[in-house]
N, C-alpha and C positions, 0 to 999 in steps of 0.2 A: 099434640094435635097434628094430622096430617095434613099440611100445606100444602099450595101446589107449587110452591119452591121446592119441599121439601119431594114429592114428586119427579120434578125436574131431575135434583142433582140424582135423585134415586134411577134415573133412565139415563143421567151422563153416567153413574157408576154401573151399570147394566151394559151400555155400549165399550166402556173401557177395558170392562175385563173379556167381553166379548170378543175383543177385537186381537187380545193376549193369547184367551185359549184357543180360537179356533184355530193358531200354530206352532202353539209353543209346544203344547202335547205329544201331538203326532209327528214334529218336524225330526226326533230319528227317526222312528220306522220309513218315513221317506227317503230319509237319506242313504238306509241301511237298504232298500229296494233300489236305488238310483247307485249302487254302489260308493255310497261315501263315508262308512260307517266311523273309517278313520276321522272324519274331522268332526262327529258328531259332539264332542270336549268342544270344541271351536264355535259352534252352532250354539251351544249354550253360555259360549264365554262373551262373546261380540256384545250383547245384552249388557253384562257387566263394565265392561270397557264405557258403551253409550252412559251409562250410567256415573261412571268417572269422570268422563268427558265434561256433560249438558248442564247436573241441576242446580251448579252455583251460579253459573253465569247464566242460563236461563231464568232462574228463580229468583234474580236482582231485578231482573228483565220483568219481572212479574210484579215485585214489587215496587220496582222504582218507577218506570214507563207505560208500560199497557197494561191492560184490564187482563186476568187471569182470565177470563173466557174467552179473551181475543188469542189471544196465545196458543189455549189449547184447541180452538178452531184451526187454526195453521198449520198447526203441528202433527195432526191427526188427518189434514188431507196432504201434506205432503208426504205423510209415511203411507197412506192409501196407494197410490200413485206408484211409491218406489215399489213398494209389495207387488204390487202387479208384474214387472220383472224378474221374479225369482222363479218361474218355470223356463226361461228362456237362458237365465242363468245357467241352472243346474243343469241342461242340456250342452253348453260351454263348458264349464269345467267346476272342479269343487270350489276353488277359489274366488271363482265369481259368484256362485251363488251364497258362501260366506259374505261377500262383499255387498249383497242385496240385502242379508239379514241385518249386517251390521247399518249403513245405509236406513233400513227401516227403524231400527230399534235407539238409531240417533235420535231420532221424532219422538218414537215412543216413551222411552222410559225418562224425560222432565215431567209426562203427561203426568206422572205417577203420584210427583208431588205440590203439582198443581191441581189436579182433581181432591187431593186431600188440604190446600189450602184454600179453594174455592168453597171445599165443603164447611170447613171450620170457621171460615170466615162469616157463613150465612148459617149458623145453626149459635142455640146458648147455651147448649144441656151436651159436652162432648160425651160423658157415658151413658147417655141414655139418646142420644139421637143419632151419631155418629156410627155405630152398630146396624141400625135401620137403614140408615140411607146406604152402610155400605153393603149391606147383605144382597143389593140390589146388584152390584157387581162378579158375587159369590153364582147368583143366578144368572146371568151373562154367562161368565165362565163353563157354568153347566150347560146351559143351553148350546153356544159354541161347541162344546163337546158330543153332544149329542147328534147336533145335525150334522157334522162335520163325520163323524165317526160309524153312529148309526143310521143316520139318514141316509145320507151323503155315497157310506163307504170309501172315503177319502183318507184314513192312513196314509194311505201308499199312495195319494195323487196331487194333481196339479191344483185340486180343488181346494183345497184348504186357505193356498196362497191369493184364489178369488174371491174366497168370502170373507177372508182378512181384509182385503183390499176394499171390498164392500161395505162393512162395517165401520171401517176407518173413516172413508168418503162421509156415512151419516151422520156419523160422530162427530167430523169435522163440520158437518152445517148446522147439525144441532146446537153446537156448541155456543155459537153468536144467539142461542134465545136459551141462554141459562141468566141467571142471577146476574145483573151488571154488580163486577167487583175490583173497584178499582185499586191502583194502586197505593196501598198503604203508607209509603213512604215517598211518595214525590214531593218532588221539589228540594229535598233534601240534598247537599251537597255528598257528591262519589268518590268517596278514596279508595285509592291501591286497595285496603288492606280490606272494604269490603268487596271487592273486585273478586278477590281469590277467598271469599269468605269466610273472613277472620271474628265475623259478628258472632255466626253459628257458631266457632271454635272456641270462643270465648264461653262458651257452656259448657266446656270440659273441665273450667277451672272448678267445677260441682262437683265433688269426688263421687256421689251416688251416679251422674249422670255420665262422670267419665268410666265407671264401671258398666255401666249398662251399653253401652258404646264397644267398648273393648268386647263385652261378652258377644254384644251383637253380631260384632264381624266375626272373630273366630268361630261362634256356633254356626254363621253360613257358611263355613267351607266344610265340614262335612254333608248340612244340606244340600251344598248341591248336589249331591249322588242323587236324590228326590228326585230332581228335575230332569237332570239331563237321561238316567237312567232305570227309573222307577215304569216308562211306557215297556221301555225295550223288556226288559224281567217279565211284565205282565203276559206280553204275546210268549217271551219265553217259557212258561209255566202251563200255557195252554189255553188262554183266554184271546176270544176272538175278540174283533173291536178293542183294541187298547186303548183309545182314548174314550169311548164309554163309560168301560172300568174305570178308568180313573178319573172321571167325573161323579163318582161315588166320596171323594174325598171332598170335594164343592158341596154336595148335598148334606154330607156332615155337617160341615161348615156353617150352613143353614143354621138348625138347629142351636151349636154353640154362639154363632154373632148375634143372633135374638137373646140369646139367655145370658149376654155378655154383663148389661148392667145390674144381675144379680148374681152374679160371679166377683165383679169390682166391686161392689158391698160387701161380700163375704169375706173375699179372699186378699185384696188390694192388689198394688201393683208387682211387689216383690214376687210374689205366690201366683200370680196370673203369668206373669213369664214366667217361671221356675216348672210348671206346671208345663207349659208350652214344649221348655226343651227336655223335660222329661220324655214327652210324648215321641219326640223326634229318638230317643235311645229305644223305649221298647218297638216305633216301625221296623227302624233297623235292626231288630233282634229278631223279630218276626219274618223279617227277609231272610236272612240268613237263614234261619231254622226250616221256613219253606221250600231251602231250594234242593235239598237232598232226595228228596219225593216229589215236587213242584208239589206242595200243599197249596189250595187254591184258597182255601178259608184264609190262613195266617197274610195272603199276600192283601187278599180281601180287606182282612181287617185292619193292616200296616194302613192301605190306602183311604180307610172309612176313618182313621185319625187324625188324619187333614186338617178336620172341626178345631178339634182342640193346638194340633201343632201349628196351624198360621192366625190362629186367629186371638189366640192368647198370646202368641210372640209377636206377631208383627202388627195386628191392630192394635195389642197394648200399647206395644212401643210407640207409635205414631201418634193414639193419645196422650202417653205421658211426655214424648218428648212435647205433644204444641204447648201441656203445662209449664214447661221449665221453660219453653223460651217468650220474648215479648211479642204483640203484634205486627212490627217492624220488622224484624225478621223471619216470621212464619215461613217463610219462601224458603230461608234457605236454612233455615233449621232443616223441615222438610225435606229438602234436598241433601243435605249433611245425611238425615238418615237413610235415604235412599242410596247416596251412595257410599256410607259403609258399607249395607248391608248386601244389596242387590247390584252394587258395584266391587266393591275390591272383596267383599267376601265371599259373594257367590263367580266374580272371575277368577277368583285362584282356585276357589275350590275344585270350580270346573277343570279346571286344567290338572289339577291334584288328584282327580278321581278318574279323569282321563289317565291318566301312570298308573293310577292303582287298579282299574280292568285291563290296563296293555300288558302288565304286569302277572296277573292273575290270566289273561287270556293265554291258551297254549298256540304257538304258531299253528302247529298241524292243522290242514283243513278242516277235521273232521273231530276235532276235540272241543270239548264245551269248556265256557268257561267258569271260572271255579267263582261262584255268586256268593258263596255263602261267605267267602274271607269279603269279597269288594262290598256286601254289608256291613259284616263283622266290624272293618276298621273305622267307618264313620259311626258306628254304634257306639267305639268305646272312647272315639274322639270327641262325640260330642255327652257324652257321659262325664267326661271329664269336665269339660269347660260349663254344664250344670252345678255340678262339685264348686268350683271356681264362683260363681256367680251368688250359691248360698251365701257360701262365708264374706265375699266382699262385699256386697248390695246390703245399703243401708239406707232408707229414702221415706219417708212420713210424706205423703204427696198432698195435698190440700186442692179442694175446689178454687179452680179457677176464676178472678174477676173478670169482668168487666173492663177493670182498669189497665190491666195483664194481659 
């Protein structure tokens, strides 16, 4: 039934991803206009590092001390706030305006597993509700993209960084009239060893669950090729509005997070990520293969499998890890997955994909760069680590109590 909590968290996940896509998309093409193309790897890495940094020690913070929507009120207008500096940055120098992003994306990405612990906390059906409310997010993202790119015509401007900063601000007052969700474990005495989140770690001792871990980080360092350079390819092939286009992969998205709790019927969890990182080998084959003609279809459809590549790998993952862990920990289990994934996976990657287009790019000013290898090799990296994940992933996951 639809609640008007469930309402709620559905308009916090709606502002959240909002406030992601309207810069995370377009922020090369801007930098590649503002002359910073080089530190575009960096642009995408800062994210990562925040993410190393914030969600153990924020998400004890969540769990031990204040209410998970006080938190993520804070944190979403101080990242509003810093955002609004990154066009006075970028006029400064590259290095400051890295220093805004990163800065911003310290707020940002605890949000990531707090909005996913506030959700879980208030719902009792995770595959059949947790999809709903976050599809809400999916559509953010899209929108974001849309006004930003088509509206907007902001690519290439300062605008993107104001309506980030706009979005942020709401979010952040919104957030004090979500679900009051207190801390789960207060009161409870703070050791060292959960300090540095030895609670979360303590779930690797699950050979299914330290597989799925392992696969997670290495499968995002080929993804980040996606992110940091999936906009740039798009304007390269010919297509005007890159963030548009690639809010075609949100709109997927749609469709697969609806259809998600009769996918987890069918298919379980093994076969719902297996499925996910497949999806990420044929993008990347279809890049590759478009770039010798700029095929506009193949780049098309790489981007229109979005649906299935985040939303079978990372909203599975985030279900099945709140399975494996207890209440007590939700915070930083959460956070554990964030930042394997969207921490040390996707900042190495970035930086590993960054070598492999400086690599593949020719000095001369007037030569293109060769697209189809800087596909090609996270095609057949993350083929691999599919491979990997068949044969060692073994895990019977059972509905979750009450008690759990």
């Amino acid at each position: 039934m639809f609640s008007l909590n469930t309402l709620r968290l559905g308009i916090m996940m709606f502002l959240q991803f909002f406030v992601w896509g309207a810069w995370y998309v377009t922020v090369g093409n801007y930098m590649t206009e503002h002359e910073m193309s080089d530190w575009i790897g960096w642009a995408y890495t800062v994210a990562p590092i925040a993410a190393i940094i914030s969600p153990f020690f924020l998400g004890m913070i969540a769990d031990r001390f204040f209410a998970s929507e006080r938190v993520l009120g804070v944190l979403h207008l101080l990242g509003g706030l810093i955002m609004l500096a990154a066009p006075t940055a970028a006029e400064s120098s590259s290095e400051a305006f890295i220093l805004v992003l990163f800065l911003h994306t310290l707020c940002y990405m605890p949000t990531l597993g707090l909005t996913n612990t506030l959700t879980f906390h208030n719902i009792t059906n995770q595959e059949k509700e947790f999809p709903i409310i976050r599809v809400f997010g999916t559509v953010g993202w899209i929108v974001a993209g849309i006004l930003v790119s088509a509206v907007l015509n902001a690519d290439f401007t300062d605008t993107q960084f104001y309506v980030t900063a706009a979005a942020a601000g709401l979010l952040g007052v919104f957030s004090f009239f979500l679900p009051h969700t207190p801390p789960p474990a207060k009161g409870k005495k703070i050791t060292f060893g959960e300090i540095v989140g030895i609670d979360a770690l303590s779930l690797l001792k699950q050979p299914s669950f330290a597989v799925f871990i392992i696969a997670s980080f290495l499968i995002c360092i080929p993804l980040a090729a996606y992110y940091a350079f999936a906009p740039v390819f798009t304007a390269k092939v010919g297509f005007e509005d890159p963030g548009f286009i690639m809010s075609f992969g949100q709109m997927s998205e749609i469709f697969f997070m609806l259809a998600m709790p009769l996918f987890f019927a069918r298919l379980g969890v093994k076969w719902m990520l297996l499925v996910g990182m497949i999806a990420w080998v044929v993008r990347y084959g279809l890049f590759a293969a478009a770039d010798a003609n700029d095929t506009l279809w193949m780049v098309l459809g790489g981007i229109i499998l979005h649906g299935i590549c985040y939303d079978f790998f990372f909203v599975t993952g985030f279900i099945y890890t709140d399975k494996k862990c207890s209440k007590e920990i939700r915070g930083q289990a959460q956070g554990f997955l964030v930042l394997v994934t969207q921490g040390l996976g996707l900042g190495i990657g970035a930086q590993v994909m960054q070598a492999i287009k400086f690599r593949y790019t020719p000095s001369s000013p007037d030569a293109v760069a060769d697209w189809q290898m800087i596909w090609l090799i996270p095609c057949l990296g993350a083929a691999a680590i599919a491979v990997f994940f068949f044969l060692a992933f073994h895990d019977r996951v059972l509905p979750k109590t009450d008690e759990t």
